[in-house]
C-alpha positions as CSV (number, residue, x, y, z in Angstrom):
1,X,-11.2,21.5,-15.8
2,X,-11.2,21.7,-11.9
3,X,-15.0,21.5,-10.3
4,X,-16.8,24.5,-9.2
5,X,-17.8,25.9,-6.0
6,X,-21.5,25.1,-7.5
7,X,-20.8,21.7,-8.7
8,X,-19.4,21.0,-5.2
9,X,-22.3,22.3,-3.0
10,X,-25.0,20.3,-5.4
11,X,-22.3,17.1,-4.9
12,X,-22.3,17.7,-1.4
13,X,-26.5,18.2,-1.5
14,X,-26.7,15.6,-3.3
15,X,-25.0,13.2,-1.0
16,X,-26.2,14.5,2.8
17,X,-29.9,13.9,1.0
18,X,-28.8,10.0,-0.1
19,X,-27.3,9.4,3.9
20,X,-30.7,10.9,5.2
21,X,-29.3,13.6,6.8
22,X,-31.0,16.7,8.0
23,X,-28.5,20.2,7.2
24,X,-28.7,21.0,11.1
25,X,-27.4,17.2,11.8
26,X,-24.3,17.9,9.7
27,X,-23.7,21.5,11.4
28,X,-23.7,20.0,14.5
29,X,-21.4,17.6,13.5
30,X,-19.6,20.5,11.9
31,X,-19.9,22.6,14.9
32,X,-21.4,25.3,12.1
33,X,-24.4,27.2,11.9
34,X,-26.6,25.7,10.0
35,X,-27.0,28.6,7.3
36,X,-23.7,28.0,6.7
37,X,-24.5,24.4,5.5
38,X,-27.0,26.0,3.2
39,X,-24.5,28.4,1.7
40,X,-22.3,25.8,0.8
41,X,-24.8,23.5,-0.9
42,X,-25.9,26.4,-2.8
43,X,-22.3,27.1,-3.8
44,X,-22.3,30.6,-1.9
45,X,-19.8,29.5,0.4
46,X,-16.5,27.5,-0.4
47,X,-15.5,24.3,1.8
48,X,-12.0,24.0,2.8
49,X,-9.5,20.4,2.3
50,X,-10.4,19.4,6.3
51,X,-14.1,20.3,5.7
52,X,-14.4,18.3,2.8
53,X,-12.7,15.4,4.6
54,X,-15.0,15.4,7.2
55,X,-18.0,15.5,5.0
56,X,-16.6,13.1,2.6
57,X,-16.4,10.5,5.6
58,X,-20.0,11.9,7.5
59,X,-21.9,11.1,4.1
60,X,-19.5,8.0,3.4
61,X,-17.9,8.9,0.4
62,X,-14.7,8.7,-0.9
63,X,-13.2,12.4,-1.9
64,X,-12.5,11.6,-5.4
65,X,-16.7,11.9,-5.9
66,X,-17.0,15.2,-4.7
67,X,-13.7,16.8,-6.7
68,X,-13.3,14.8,-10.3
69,X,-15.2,16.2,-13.1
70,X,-17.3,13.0,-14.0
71,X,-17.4,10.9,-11.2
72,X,-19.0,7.5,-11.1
73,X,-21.0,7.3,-8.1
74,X,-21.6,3.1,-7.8
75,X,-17.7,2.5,-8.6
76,X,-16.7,5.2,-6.0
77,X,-18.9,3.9,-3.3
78,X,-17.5,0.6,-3.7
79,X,-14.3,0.6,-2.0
80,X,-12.9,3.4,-0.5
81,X,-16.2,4.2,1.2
82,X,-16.3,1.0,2.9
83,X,-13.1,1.4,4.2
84,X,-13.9,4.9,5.7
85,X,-17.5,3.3,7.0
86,X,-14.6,0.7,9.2
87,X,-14.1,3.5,11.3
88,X,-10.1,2.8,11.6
89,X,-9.0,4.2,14.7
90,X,-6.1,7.0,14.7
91,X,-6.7,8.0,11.3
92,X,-5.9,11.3,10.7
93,X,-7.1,13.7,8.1
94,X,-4.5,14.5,6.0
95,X,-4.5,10.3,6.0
96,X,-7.9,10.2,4.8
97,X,-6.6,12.5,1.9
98,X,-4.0,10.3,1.3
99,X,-6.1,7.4,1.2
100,X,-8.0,9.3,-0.9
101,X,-5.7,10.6,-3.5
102,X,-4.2,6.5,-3.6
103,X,-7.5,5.5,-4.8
104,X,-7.0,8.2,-7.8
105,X,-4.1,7.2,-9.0
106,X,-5.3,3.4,-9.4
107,X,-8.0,4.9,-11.3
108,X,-5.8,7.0,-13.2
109,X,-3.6,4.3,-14.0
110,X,-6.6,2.5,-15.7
111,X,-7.6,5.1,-17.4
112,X,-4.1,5.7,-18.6
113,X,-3.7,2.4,-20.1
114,X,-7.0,2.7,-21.9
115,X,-5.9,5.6,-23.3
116,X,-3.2,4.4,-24.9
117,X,-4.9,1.1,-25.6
118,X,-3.0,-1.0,-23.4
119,X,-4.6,-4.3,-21.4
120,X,-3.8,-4.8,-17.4
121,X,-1.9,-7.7,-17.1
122,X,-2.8,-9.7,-14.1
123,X,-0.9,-13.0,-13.5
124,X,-1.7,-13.6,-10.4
125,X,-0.6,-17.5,-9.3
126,X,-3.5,-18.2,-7.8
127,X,-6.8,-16.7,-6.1
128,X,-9.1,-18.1,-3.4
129,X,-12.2,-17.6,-1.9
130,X,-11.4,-19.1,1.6
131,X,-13.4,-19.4,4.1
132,X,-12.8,-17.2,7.8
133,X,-10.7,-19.5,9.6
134,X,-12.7,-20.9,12.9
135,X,-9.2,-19.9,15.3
136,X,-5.9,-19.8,14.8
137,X,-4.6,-23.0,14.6
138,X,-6.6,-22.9,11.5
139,X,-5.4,-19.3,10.2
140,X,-2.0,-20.7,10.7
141,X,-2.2,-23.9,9.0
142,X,-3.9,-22.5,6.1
143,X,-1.8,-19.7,5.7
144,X,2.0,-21.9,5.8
145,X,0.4,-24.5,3.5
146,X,-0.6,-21.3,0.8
147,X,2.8,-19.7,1.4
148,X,4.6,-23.1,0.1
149,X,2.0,-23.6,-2.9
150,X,2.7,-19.5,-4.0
151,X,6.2,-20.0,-3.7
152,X,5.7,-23.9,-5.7
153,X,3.8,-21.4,-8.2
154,X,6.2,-19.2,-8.8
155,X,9.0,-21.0,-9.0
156,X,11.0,-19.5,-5.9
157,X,11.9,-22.6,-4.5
158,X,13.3,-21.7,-0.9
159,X,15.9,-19.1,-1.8
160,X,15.1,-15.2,-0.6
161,X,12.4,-12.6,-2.7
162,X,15.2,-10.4,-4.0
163,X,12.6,-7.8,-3.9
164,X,9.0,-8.4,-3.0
165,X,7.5,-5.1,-4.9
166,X,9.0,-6.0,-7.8
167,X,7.2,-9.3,-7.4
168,X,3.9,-8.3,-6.8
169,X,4.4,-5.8,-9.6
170,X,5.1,-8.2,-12.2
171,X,1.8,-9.8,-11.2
172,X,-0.2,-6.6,-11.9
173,X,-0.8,-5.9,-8.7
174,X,-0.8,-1.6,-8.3
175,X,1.8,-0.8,-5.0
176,X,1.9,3.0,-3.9
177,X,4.7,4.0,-1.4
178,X,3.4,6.7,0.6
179,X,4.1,8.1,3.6
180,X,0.9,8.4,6.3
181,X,1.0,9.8,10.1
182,X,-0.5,7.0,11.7
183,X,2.7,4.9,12.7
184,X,0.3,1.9,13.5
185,X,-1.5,1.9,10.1
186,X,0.9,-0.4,8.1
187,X,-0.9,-0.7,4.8
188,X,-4.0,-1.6,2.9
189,X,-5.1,-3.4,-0.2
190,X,-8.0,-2.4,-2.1
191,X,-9.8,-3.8,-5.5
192,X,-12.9,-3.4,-7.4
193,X,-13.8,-4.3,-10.9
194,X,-11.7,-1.2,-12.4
195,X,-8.8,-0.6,-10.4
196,X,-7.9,-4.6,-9.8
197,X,-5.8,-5.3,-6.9
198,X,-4.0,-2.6,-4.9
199,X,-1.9,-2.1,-2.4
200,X,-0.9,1.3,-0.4
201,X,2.1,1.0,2.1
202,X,3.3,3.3,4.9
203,X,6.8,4.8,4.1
204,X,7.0,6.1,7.4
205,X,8.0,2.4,8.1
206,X,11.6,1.0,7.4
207,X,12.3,-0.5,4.7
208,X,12.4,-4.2,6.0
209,X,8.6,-3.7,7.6
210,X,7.5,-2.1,4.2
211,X,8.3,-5.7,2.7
212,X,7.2,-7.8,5.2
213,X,3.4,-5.6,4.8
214,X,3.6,-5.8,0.9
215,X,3.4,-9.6,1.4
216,X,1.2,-9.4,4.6
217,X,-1.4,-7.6,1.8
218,X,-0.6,-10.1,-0.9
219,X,-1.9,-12.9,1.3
220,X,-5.4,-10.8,1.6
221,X,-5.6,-10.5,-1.9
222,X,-4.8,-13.9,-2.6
223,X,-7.2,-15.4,0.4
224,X,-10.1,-12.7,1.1
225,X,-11.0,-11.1,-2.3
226,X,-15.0,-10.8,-0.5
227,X,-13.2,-8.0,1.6
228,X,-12.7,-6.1,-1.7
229,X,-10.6,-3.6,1.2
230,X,-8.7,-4.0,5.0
231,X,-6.4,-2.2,6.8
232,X,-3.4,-3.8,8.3
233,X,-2.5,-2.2,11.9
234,X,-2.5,-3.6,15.3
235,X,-5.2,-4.9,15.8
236,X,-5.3,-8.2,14.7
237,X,-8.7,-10.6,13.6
238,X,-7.9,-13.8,12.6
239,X,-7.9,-12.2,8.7
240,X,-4.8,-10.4,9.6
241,X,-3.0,-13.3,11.6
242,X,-3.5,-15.6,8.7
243,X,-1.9,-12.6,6.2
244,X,0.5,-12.6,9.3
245,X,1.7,-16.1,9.1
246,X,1.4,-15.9,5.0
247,X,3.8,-13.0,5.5
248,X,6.6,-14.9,7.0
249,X,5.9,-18.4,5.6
250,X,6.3,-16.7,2.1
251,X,9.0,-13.9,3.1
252,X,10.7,-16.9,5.4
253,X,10.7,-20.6,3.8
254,X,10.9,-23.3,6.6
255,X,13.1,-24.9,4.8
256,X,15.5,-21.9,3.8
257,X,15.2,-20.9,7.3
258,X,16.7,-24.5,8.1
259,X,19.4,-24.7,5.3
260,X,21.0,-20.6,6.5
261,X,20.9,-22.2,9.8
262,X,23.0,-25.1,9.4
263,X,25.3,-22.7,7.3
264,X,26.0,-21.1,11.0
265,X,26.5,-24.3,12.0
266,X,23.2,-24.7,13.9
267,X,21.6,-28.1,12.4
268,X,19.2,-28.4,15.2
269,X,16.5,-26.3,17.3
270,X,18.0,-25.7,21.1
271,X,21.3,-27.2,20.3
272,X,23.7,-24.4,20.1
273,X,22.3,-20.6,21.5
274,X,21.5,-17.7,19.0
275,X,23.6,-15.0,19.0
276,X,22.4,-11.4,17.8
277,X,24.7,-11.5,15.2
278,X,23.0,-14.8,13.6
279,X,19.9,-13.4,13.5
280,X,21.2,-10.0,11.7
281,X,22.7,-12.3,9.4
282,X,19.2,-14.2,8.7
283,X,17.3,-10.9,8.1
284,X,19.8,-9.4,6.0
285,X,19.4,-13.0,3.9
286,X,15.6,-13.1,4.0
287,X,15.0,-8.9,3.8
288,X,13.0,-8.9,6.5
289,X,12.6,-6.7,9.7
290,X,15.2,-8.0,13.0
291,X,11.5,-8.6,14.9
292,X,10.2,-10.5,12.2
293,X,12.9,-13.1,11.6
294,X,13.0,-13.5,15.8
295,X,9.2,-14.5,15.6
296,X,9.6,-16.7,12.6
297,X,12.5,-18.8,14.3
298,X,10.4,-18.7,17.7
299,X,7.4,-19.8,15.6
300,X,9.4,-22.9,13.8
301,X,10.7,-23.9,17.5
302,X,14.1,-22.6,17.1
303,X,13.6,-20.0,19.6
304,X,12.1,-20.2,23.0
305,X,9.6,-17.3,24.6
306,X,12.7,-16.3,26.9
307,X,15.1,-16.6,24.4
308,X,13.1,-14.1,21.3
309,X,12.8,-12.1,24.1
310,X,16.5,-12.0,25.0
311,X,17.6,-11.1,21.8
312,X,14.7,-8.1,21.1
313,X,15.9,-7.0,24.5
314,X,19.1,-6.1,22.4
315,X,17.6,-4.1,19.5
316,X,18.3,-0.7,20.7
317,X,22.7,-1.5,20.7
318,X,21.6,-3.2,17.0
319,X,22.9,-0.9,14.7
320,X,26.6,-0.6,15.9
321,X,26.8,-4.3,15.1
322,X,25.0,-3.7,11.5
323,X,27.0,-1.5,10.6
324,X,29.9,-3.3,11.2
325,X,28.8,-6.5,9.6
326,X,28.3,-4.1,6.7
327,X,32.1,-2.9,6.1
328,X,32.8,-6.2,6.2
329,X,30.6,-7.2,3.3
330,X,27.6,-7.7,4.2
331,X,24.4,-7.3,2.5
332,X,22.6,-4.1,2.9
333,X,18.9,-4.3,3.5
334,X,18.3,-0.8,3.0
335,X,19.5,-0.5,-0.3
336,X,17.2,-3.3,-1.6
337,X,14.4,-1.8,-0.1
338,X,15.1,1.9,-0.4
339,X,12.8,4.4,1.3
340,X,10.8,6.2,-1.2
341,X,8.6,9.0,0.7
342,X,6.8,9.7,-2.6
343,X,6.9,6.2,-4.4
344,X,4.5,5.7,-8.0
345,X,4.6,2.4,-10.1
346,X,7.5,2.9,-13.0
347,X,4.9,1.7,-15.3
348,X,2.5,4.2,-14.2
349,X,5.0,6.5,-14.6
350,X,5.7,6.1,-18.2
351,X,2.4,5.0,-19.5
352,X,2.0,8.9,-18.2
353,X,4.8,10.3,-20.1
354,X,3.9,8.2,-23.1
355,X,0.5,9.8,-23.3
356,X,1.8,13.3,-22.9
357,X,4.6,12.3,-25.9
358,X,1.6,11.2,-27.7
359,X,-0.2,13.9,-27.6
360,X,-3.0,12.6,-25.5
361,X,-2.9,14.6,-22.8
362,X,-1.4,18.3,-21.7
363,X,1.8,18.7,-19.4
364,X,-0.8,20.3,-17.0
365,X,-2.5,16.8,-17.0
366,X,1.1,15.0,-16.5
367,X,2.1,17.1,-13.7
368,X,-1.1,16.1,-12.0
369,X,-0.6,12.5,-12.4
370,X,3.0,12.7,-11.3
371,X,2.1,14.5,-8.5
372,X,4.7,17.1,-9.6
373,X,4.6,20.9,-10.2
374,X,5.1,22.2,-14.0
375,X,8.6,23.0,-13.0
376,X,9.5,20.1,-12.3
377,X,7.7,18.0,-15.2
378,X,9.7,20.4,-17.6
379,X,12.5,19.4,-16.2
380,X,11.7,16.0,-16.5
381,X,10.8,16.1,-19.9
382,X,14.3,17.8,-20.5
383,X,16.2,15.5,-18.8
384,X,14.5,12.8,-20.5
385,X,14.3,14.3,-24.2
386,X,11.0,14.2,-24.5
387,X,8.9,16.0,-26.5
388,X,5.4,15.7,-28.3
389,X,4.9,15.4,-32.0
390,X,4.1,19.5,-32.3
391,X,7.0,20.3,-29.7
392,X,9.4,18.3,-31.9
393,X,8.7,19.8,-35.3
394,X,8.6,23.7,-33.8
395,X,11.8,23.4,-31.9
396,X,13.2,21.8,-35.2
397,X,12.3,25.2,-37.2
């Protein structure tokens, strides 16, 4: 049962009165009369989706508070909430929403799983509680020494991630693939004691970027659990260039790195020059981004300032060469990392088509946690033969 107009305005009451906010601060923030406030605390007045945001993020809360039936006020306040108090820059509304809804659907995938009396399995190799680096010699030691460890961990030795999300998603760790306006805003983790580690990525993003911030992300979970959230964009602390160099260390092995290279017959840094079709060849190998593999070599003295910057200088003619490396055989990046505008956790997906099968909840409720309209869930359902227990016997007689 949605909330009312009147459990909205008391919510919304409730929460200028805990920030210690006066209604005509909040109209003049607003830019409303301040009657108007008053009418929509006392549920005489509705609030539309860009109103709410902005009160949501005036009286730092997240939006789930204000529109769930029973929500939990300390657990809410925890996470999302302090990532709206960071003030990110460029963050649009409909973002915010986003954001918003992504902190929902972690929650509903716990409550999911308690519903059908499943446990979250976390298998995480390893998790610190490390220290802020003092610069970035530091940042970078630590995080190329943690990269090797993970990968010792988990058995990767210094071959390719066939596919990073799948990784981190055998760990336990809750990846949404959603696509947000802000083209700087690369991704975010968040965790709290309910939800466990999350991560949300920009799908606006190409593919190869979209892996390279999944493991930027897995580095903060791994190294800065105190955070409990962050935001990866452009602005880089020493946090981020640590989860930076984690990124690439565990994306880009040194020593994989050095065995593809002596494959193209390079055995030694400066030696022979790079051409662009090496490093298209190295990305494709490692799935990462054309940028990212030219820092990485630059990084592991294979590269020189000049010469990364040579070869970037040629990314615009790029994809006439890819796409003729691809007809003759080559591996393509996109299809390992397909873009998926509206991307939810296969196991979230069927732990919600399990509980609707069961019984446990109403196609109404599965529509909303697929983010689909009834239309489309009965088609889903049809396509997938699946029926609950009452559906089953009535269609039988």
């Amino acid at each position: 049962m949605a909330v009312t107009q009147k459990q909205l305005g008391e919510r919304l009451r409730e929460a200028r009165q805990e920030a210690k906010m006066s209604q005509e601060a909040v109209a003049d923030v607003l830019n409303l009369p301040r009657p108007t406030i008053s009418q929509i605390e006392s549920g005489k007045r509705g609030v539309d989706s860009l109103e709410l945001v902005k009160l949501a993020k005036l009286y730092r809360m997240p939006l789930s508070f204000f529109l769930e039936e029973q929500p939990e006020k300390k657990e809410r306040e925890s996470v999302v909430a302090m990532l709206f108090r960071a003030e990110i820059k460029n963050l649009t509304q409909e973002d915010e929403i986003m954001i918003s809804e992504f902190d929902k659907l972690c929650r509903n995938y716990t409550w999911l799983e308690r519903l059908l009396g499943y446990k979250r399995r976390l298998t995480l190799p390893m998790r610190l509680q490390a220290a802020r680096p003092k610069n970035k010699g530091e940042a970078i030691r630590e995080a190329e020494n943690l990269a090797i460890e993970v990968r010792k961990l988990l058995d990767l030795g210094d071959d390719p991630i066939c596919n990073v999300i799948d990784l981190l998603e055998q760990q336990g760790i809750r990846i949404v693939i959603w696509p947000l306006e802000n083209k700087h805003f690369s991704g975010l983790f968040l965790e709290d004691e309910e939800t466990g580690p999350c991560i949300l990525i920009n799908a606006s993003h190409r593919p190869a970027r979209t892996a390279y911030t999944a493991a930027h992300e897995y580095g903060h979970i791994l190294l800065d659990r105190e955070l409990k959230t962050k935001v990866c964009d452009e602005e880089k602390d020493l946090l981020d260039v640590r989860a930076d160099v984690f990124a690439a260390a565990f994306l880009m092995p040194e020593k994989g790195i050095e065995a593809s290279l002596k494959s193209l017959g390079k055995a030694k840094p400066g030696k022979k020059p790079f051409e662009a079709s090496d490093v298209i060849a190295l990305r494709r190998y490692f799935g990462v981004s054309y940028q990212a593999l030219l820092f990485r070599l630059m990084n592991l003295n294979w590269l020189s300032e000049k010469e990364r910057e040579e070869l970037e200088s040629m990314s615009p003619s790029l994809n006439k060469l890819e796409k003729i490396l691809h007809e003759q055989g080559e591996v393509d990046l996109e299809s390992r990392y397909p873009l998926k505008k509206d991307y939810l956790p296969e196991r979230y997906q069927h732990l919600a088509l399990e509980a609707y099968r069961q019984g446990k909840i109403s196609i109404g409720k599965l529509a909303e946690l697929l983010r689909k309209n009834l239309y489309e869930v009965r088609d889903l359902l049809k396509a997938l033969k699946i029926y609950q227990v009452g559906e089953l016997s009535s269609s039988k007689g």
